[in-house]
C-alpha positions as a printed NumPy array, in Angstrom:
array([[  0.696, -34.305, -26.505],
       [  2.962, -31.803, -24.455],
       [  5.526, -29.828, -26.773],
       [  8.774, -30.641, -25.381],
       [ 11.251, -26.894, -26.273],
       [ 14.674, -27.4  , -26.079],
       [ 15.855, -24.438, -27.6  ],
       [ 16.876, -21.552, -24.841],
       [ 17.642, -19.   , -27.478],
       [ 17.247, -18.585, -31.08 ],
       [ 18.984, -16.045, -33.594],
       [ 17.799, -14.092, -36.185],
       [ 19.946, -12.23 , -39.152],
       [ 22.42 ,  -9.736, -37.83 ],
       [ 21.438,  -6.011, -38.485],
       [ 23.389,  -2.941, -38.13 ],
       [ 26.635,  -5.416, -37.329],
       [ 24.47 ,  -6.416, -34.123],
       [ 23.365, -10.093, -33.424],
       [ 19.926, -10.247, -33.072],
       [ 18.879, -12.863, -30.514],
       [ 15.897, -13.591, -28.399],
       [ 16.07 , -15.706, -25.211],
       [ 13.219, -17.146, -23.137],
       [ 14.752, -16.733, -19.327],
       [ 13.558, -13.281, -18.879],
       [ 11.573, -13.983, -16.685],
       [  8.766, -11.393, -15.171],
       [  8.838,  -8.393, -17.182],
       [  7.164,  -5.383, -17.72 ],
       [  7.323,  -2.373, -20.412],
       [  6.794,   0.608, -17.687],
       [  9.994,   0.861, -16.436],
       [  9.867,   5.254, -16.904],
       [  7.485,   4.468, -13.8  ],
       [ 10.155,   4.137, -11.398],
       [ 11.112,   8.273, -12.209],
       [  7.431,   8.923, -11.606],
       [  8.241,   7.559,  -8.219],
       [ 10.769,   9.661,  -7.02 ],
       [  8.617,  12.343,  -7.69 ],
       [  5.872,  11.119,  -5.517],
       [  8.562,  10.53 ,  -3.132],
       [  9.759,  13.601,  -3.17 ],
       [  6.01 ,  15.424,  -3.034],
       [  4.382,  12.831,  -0.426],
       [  1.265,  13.734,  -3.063],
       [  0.332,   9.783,  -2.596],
       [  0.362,   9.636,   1.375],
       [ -1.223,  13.3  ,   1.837],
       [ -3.526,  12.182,  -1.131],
       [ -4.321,   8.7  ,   1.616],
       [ -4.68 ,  10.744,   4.498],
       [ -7.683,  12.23 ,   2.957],
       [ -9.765,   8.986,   3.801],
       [-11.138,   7.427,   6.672],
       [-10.762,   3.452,   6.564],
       [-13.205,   1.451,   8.645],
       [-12.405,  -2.009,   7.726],
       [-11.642,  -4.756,   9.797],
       [ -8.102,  -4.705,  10.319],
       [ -7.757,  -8.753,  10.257],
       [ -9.095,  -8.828,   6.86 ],
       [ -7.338,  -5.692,   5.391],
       [ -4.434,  -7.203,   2.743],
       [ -4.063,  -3.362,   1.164],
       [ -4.028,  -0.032,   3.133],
       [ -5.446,   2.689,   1.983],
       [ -2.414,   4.264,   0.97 ],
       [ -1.459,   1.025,  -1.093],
       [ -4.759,   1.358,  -3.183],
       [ -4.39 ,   5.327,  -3.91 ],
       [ -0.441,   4.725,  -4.945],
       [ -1.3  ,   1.856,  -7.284],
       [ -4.388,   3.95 ,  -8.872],
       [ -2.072,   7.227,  -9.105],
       [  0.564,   5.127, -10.922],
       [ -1.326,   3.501, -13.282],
       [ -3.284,   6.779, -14.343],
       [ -0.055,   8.052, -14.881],
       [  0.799,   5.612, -17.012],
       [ -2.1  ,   5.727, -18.94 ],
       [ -4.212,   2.706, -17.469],
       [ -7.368,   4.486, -16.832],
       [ -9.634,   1.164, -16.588],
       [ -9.67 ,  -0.527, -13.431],
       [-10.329,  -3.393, -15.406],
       [ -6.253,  -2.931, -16.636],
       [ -5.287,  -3.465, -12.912],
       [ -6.424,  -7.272, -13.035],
       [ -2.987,  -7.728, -15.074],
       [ -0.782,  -4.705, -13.376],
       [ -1.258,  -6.247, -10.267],
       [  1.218,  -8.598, -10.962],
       [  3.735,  -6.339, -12.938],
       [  7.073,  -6.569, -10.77 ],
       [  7.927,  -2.27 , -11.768],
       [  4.212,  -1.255, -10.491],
       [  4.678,  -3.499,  -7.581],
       [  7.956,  -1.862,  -7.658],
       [  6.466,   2.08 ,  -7.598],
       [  3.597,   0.851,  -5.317],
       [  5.772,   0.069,  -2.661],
       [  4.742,  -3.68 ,  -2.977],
       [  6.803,  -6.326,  -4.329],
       [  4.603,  -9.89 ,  -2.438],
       [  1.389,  -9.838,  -0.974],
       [  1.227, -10.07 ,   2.668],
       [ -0.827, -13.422,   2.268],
       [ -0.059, -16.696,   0.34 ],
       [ -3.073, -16.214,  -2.182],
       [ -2.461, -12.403,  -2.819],
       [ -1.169, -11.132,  -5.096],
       [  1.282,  -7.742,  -4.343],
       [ -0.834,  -5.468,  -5.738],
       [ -5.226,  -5.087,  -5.432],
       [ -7.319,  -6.496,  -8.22 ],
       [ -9.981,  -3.882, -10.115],
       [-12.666,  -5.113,  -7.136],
       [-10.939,  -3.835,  -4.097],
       [ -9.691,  -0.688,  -5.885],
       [-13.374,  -0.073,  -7.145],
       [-14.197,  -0.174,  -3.428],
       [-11.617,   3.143,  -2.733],
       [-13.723,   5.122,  -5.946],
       [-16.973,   4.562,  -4.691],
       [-16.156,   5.749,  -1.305],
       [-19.212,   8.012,  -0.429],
       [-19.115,  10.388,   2.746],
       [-20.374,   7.662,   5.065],
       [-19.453,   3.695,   5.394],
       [-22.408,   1.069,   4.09 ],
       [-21.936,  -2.481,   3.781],
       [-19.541,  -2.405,   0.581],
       [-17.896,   0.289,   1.153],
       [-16.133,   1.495,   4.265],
       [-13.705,   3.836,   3.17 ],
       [-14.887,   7.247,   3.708],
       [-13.166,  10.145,   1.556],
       [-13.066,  13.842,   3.751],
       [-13.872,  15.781,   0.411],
       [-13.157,  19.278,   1.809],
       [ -9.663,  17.377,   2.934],
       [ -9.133,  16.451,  -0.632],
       [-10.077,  20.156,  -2.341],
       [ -7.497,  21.569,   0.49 ],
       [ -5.093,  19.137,  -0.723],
       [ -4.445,  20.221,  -4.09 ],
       [ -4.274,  24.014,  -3.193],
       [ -1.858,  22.531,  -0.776],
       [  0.116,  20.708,  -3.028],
       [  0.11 ,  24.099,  -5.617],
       [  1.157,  26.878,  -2.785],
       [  4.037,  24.446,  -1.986],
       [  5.764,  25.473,  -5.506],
       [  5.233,  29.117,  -4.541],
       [  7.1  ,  31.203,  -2.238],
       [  3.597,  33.04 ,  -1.442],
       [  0.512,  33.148,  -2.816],
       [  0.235,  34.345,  -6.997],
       [ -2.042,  37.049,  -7.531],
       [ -3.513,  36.177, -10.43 ],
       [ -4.371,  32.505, -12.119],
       [ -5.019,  32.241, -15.712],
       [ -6.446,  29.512, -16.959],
       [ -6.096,  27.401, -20.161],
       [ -9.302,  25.791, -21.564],
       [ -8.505,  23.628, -24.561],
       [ -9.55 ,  20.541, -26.204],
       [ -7.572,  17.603, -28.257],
       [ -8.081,  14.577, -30.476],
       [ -8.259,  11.513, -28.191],
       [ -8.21 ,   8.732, -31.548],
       [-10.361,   5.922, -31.119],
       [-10.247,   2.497, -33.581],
       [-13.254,   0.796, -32.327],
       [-17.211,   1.445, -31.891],
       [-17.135,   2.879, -28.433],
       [-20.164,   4.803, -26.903],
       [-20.095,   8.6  , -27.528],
       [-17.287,   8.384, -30.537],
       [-17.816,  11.067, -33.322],
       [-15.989,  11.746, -36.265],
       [-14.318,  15.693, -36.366],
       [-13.682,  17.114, -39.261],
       [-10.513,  19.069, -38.073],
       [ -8.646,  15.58 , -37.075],
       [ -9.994,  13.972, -39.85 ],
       [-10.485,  10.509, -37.393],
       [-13.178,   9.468, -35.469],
       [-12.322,  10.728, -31.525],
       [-13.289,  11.424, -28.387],
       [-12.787,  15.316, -27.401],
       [-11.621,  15.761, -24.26 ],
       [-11.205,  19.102, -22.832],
       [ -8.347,  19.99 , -20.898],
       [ -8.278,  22.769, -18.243],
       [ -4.162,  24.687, -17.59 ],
       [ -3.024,  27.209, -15.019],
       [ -0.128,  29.175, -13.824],
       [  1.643,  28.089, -17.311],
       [  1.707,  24.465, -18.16 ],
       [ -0.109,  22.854, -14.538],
       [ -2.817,  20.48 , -14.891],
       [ -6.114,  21.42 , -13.12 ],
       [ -8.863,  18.776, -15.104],
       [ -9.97 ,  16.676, -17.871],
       [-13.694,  16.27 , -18.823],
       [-14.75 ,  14.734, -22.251],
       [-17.256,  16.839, -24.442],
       [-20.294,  14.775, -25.443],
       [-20.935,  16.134, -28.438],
       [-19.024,  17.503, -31.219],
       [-19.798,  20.339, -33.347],
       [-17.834,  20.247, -36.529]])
């Protein structure tokens, strides 16, 4: 039997001499709405459409639903935000603020959705240096090294003469019985390790995770 709601909003006990009331015509929401600040930055830096120009697309143009340039936004966004599994995209491709950041609000088709699913943006990480029959988007990887020494000189009037870097390591807590976990000693939690690398002050360079733990 179908439950028949009636109710559009229902109130709890005032707090703090606030009412306290929850409605149900939200709508489409979505909890990342810092992302739109994130970006204005990429706006501002062009780091996703320099980052796009790096690769060399030979798909069919019919059948193409998300340019290049859509898939590397969407993936830069959703690392930022912390969604490192592709897997997490299944559900963020229909979030209305990454659609929002991605530049994508509909899909250009009436079964797509705005954003690509963890299958076509798997497609863009295995890119190799020449097209096969599952993958035929071809990263330059000298492009991409040049890009990020591009991207650093343009904070720099000219070039630093000395870079200093920053090797340290943090607590990355875990709660379940994932593959490589160890407990340390220091943290007093089970963790991953992962190892950060700084320069030039308080610039990201890379992240690796230690597989094994000494404590």
């Amino acid at each position: 039997m179908q439950t028949e709601c009636s109710v559009s909003a229902y109130e709890f006990p005032a707090s703090c001499g606030r009412r306290v009331v929850t409605r149900f015509d939200g709508g489409r929401m979505s909890s990342d709405g810092g992302a739109i600040l994130l970006k204005q930055v990429d706006d501002r830096l062009g780091f996703s459409r320099r980052f796009a120009a790096c690769f060399r697309d030979e798909r069919h143009p019919a059948f193409v639903e998300y340019r290049v340039e859509d898939l590397v936004r969407q993936r830069i966004m959703g690392l930022a935000l912390g969604y490192e599994d592709l897997n997490d995209h299944d559900a963020l491709r229909h979030d209305p603020v990454m659609g929002l950041v991605s530049g994508r609000l509909s899909g250009g088709r009436a079964n797509c959705a705005a954003l690509a699913g963890k299958s076509t943006l798997n497609r863009l990480e295995c890119s190799g240096q020449q097209a096969d029959r599952y993958c035929r988007i071809i990263a330059d990887h000298d492009a991409l090294a040049a890009l990020f020494v591009s991207v650093f000189m343009d904070q720099h009037e000219r070039a630093p003469t000395r870079i200093i870097l920053d090797v340290d390591a943090t607590d990355d807590r875990i709660h379940g019985h994932q593959e490589g976990r160890a407990f340390h000693g220091y943290y007093g939690h089970t963790c991953y390790l992962p190892l950060y690398i700084f320069f030039c002050g308080c610039r990201p360079l890379c992240k690796s995770f230690l597989t094994h733990i000494d404590v």
